[in-house]
PyMOL Python script that loads the backbone (N, CA, C, O; Angstrom):
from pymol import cmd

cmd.read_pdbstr("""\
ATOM      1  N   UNK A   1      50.761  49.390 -30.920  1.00  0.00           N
ATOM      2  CA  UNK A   1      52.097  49.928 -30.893  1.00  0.00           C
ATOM      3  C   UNK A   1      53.105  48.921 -31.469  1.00  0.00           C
ATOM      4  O   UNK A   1      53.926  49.340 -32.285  1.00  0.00           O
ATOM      5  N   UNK A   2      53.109  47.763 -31.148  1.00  0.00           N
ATOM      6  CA  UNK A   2      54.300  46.384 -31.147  1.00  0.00           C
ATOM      7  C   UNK A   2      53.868  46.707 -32.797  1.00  0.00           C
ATOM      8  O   UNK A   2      54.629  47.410 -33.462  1.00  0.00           O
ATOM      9  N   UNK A   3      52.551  46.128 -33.440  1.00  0.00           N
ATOM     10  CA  UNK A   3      52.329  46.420 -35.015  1.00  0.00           C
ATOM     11  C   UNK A   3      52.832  47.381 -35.991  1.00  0.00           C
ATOM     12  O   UNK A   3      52.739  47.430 -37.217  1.00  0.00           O
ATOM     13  N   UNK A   4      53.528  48.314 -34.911  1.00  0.00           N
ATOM     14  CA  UNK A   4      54.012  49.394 -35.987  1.00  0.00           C
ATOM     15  C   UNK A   4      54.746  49.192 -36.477  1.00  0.00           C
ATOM     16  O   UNK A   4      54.854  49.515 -37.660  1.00  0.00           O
ATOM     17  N   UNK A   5      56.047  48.248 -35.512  1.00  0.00           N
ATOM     18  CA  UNK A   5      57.288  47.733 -35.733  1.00  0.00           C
ATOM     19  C   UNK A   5      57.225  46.813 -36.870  1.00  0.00           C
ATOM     20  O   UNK A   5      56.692  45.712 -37.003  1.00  0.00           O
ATOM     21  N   UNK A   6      58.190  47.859 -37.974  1.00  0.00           N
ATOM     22  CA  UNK A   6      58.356  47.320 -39.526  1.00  0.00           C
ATOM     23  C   UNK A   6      59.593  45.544 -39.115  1.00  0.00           C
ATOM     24  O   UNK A   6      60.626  45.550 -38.445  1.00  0.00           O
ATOM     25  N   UNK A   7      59.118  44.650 -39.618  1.00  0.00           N
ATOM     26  CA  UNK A   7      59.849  43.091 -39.298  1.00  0.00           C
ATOM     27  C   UNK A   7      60.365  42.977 -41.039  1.00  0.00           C
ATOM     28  O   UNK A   7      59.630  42.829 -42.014  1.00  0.00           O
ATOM     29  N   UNK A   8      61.986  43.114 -41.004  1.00  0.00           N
ATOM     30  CA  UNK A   8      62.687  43.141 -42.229  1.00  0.00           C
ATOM     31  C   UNK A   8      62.368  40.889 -42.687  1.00  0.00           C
ATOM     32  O   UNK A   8      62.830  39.950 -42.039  1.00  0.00           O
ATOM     33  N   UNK A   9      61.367  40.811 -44.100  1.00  0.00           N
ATOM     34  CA  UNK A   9      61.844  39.394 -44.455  1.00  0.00           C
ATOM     35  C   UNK A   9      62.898  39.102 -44.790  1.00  0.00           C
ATOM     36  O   UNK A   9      63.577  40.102 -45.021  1.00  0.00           O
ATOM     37  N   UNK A  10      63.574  37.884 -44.991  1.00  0.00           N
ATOM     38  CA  UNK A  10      63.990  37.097 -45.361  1.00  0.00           C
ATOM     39  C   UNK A  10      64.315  36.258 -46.333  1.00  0.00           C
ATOM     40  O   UNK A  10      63.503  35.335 -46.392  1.00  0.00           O
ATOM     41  N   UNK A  11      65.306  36.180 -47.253  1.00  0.00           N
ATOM     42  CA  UNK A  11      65.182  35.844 -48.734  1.00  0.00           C
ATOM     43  C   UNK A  11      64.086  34.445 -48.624  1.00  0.00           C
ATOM     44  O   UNK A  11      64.060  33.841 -47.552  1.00  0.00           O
ATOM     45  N   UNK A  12      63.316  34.038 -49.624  1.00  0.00           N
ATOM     46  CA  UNK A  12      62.465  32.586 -49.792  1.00  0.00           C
ATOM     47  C   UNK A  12      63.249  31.864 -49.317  1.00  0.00           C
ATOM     48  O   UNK A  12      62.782  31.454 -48.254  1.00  0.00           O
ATOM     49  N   UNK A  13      64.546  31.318 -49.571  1.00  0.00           N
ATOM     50  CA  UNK A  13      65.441  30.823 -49.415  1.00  0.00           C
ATOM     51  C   UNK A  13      65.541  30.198 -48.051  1.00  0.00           C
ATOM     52  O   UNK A  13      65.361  29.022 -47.736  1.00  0.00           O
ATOM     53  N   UNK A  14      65.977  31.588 -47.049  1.00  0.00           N
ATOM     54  CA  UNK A  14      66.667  31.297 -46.215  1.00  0.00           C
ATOM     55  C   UNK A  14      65.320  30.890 -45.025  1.00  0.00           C
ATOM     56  O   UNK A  14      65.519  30.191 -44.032  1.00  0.00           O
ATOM     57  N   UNK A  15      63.511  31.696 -45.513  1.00  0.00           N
ATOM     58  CA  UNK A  15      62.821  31.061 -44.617  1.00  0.00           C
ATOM     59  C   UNK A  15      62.448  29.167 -45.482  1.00  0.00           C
ATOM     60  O   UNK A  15      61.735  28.481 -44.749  1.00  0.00           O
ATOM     61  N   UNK A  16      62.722  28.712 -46.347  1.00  0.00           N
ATOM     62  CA  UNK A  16      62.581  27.745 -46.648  1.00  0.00           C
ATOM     63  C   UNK A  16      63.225  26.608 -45.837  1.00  0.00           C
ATOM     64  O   UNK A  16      62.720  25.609 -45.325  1.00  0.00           O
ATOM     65  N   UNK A  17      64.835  27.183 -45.883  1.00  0.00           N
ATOM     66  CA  UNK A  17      65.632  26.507 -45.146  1.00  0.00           C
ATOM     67  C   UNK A  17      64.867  26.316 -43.136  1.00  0.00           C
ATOM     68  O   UNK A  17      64.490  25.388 -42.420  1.00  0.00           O
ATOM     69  N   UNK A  18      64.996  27.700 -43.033  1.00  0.00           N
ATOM     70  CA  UNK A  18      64.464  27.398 -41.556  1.00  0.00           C
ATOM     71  C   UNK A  18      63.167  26.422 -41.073  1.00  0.00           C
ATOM     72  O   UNK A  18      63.165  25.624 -40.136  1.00  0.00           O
ATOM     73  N   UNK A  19      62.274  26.678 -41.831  1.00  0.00           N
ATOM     74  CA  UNK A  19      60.878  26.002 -42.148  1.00  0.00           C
ATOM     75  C   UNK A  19      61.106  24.269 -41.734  1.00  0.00           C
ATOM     76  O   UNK A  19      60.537  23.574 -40.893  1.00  0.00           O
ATOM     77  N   UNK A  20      62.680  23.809 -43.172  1.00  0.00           N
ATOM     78  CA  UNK A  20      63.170  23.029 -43.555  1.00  0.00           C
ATOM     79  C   UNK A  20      63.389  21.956 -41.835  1.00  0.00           C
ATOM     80  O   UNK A  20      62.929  20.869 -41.484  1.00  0.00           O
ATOM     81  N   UNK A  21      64.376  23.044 -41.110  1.00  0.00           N
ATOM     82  CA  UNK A  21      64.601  22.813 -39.912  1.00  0.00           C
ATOM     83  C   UNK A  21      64.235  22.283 -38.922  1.00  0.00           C
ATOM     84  O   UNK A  21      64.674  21.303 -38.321  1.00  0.00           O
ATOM     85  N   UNK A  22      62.858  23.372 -38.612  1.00  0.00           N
ATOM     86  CA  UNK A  22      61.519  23.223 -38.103  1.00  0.00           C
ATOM     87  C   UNK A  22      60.796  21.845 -37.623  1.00  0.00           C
ATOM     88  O   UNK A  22      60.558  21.527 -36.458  1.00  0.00           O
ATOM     89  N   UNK A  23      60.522  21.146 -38.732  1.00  0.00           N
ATOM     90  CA  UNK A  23      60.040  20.135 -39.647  1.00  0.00           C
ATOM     91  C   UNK A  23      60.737  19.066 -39.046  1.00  0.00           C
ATOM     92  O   UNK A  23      60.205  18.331 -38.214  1.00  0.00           O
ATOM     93  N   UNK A  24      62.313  18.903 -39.564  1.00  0.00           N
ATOM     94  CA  UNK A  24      62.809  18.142 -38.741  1.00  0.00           C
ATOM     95  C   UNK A  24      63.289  18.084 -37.717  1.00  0.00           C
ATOM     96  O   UNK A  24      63.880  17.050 -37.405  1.00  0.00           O
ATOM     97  N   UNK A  25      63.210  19.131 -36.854  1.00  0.00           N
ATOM     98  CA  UNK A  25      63.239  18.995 -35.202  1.00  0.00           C
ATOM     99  C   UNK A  25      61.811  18.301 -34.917  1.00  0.00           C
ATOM    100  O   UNK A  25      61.950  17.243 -34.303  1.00  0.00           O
ATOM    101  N   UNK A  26      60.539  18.618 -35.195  1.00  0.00           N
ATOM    102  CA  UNK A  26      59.459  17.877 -35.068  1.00  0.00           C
ATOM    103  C   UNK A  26      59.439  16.542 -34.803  1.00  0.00           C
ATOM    104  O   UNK A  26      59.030  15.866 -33.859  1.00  0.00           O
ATOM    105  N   UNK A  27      60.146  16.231 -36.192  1.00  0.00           N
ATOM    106  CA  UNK A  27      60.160  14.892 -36.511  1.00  0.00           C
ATOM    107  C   UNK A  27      60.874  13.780 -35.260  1.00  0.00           C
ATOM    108  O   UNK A  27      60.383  12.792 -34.713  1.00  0.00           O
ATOM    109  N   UNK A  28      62.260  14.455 -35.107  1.00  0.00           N
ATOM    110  CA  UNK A  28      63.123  14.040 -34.431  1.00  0.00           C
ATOM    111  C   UNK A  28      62.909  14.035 -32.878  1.00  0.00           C
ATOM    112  O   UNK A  28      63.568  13.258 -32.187  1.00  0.00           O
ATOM    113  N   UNK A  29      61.961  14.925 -32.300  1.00  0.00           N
ATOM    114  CA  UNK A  29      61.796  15.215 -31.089  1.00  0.00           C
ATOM    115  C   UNK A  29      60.514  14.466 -30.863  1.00  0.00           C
ATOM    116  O   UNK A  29      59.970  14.140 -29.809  1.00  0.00           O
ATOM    117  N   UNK A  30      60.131  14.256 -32.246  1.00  0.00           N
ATOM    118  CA  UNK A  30      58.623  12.842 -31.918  1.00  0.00           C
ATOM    119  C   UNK A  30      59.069  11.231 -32.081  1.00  0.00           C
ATOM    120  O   UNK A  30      58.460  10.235 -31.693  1.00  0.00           O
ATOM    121  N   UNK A  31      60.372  11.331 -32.805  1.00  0.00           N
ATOM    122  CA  UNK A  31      61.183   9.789 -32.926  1.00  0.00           C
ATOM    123  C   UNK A  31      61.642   9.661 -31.409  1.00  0.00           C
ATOM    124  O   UNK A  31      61.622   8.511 -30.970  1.00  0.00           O
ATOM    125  N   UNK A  32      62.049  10.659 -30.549  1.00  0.00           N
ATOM    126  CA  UNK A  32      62.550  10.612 -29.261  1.00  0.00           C
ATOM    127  C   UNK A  32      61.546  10.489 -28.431  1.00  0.00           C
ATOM    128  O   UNK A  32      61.992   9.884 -27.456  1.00  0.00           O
ATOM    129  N   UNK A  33      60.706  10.670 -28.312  1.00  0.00           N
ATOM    130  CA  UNK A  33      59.672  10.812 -27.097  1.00  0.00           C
ATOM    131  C   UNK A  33      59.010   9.472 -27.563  1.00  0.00           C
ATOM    132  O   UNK A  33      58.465   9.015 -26.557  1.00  0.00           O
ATOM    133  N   UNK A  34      58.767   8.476 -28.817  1.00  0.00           N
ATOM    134  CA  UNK A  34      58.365   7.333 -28.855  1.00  0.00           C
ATOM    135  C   UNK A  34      59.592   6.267 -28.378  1.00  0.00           C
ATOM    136  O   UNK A  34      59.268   5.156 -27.957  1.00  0.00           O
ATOM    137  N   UNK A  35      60.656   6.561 -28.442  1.00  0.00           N
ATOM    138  CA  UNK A  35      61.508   5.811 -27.293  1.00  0.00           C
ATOM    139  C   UNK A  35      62.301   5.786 -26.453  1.00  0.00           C
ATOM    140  O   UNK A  35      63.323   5.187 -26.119  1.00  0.00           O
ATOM    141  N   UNK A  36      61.504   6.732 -26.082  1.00  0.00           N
ATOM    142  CA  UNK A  36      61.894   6.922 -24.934  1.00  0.00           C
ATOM    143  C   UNK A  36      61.571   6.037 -23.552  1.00  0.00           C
ATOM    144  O   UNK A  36      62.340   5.879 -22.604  1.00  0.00           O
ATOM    145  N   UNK A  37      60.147   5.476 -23.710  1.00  0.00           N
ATOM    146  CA  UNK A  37      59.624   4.646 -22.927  1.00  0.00           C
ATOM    147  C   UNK A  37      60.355   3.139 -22.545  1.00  0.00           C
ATOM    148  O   UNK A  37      60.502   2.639 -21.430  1.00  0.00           O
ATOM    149  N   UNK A  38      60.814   2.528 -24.083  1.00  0.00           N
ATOM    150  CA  UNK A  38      61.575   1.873 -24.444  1.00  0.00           C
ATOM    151  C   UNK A  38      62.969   2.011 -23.493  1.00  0.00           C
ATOM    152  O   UNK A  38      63.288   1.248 -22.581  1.00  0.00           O
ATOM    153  N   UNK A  39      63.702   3.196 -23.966  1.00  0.00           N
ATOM    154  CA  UNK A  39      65.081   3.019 -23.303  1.00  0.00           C
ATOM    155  C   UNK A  39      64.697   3.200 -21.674  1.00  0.00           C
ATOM    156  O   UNK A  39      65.621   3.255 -20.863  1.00  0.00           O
ATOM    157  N   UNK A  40      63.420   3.282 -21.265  1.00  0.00           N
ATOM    158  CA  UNK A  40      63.520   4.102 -19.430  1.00  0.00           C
ATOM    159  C   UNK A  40      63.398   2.493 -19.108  1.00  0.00           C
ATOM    160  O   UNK A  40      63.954   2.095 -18.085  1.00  0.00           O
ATOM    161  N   UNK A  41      62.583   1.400 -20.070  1.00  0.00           N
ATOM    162  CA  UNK A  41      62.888  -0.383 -19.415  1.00  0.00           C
ATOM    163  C   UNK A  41      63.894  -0.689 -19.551  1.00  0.00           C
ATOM    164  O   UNK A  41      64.486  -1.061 -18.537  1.00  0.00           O
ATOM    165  N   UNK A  42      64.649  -0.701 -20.899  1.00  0.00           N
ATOM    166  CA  UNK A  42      65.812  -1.117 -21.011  1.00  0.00           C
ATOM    167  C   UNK A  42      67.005  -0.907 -19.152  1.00  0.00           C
ATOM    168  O   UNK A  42      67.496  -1.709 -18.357  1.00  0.00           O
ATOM    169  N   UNK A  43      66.957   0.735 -19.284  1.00  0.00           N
ATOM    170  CA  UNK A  43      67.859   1.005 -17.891  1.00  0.00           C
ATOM    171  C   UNK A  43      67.326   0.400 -16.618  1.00  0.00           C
ATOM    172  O   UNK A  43      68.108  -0.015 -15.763  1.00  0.00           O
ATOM    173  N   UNK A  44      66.084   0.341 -16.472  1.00  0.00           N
ATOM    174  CA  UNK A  44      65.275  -0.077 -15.037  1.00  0.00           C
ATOM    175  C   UNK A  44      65.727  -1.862 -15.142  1.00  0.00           C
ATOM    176  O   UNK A  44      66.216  -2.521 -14.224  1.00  0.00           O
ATOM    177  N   UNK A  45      65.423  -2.305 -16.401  1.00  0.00           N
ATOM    178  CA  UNK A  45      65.622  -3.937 -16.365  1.00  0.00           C
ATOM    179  C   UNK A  45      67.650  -4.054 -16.192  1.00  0.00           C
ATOM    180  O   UNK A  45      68.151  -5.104 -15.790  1.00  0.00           O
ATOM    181  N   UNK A  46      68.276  -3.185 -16.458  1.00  0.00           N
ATOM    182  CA  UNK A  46      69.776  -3.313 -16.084  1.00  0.00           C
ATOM    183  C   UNK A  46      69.620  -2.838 -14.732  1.00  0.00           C
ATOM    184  O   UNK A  46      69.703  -3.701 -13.857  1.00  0.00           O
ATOM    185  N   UNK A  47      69.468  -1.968 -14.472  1.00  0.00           N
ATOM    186  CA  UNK A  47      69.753  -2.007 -13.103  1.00  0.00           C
ATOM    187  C   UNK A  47      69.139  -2.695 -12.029  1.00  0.00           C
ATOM    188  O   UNK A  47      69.669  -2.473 -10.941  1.00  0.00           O
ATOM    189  N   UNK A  48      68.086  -3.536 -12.024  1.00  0.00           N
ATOM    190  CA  UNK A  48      66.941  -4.638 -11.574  1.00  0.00           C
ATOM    191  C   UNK A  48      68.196  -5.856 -11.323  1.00  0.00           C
ATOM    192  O   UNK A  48      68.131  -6.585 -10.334  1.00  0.00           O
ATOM    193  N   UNK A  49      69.326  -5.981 -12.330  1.00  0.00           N
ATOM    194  CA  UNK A  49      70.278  -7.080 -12.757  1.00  0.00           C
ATOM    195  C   UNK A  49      70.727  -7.262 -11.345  1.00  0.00           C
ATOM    196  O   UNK A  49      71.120  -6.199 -10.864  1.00  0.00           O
ATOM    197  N   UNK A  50      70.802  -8.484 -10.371  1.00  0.00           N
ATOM    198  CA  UNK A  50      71.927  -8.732  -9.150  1.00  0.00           C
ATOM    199  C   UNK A  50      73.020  -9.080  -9.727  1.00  0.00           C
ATOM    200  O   UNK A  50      72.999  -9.872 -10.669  1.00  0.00           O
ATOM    201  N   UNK A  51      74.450  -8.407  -9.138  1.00  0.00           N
ATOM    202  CA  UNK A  51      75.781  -8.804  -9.744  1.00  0.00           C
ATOM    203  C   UNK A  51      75.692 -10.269  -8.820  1.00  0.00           C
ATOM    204  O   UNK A  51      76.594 -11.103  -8.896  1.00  0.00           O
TER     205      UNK A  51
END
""", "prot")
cmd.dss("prot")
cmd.show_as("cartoon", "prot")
cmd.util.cbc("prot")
cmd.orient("prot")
C-alpha cells in the first residue's frame, strides 16, 4: 500500500545540495564526539582546582 504512494523528486541540484549537507553533519558530529572526551578533562581538571 505505502509503495503506491507516487514520492515527487527533486531537481539534481537541490538533492546534491542536501546529500552535500548530510556529509557534513557526519563529518562535524564525528569532529565532536572525538572531543569530546578531551573537553569532559579539561572541565573535571577545572573544577578538581581548590580556590
Amino acid at each position: 500500500m505505502l509503495a503506491s504512494i507516487p514520492i515527487p523528486l527533486t531537481a539534481p541540484s537541490i538533492r546534491n545540495e542536501i546529500g552535500d549537507l548530510v556529509l557534513k553533519a557526519n563529518t562535524l558530529r564525528d569532529e565532536a564526539w572525538q572531543k569530546e572526551p578531551e573537553a569532559i578533562r579539561q572541565i573535571e581538571s577545572l573544577a578538581s582546582v581548590k580556590v
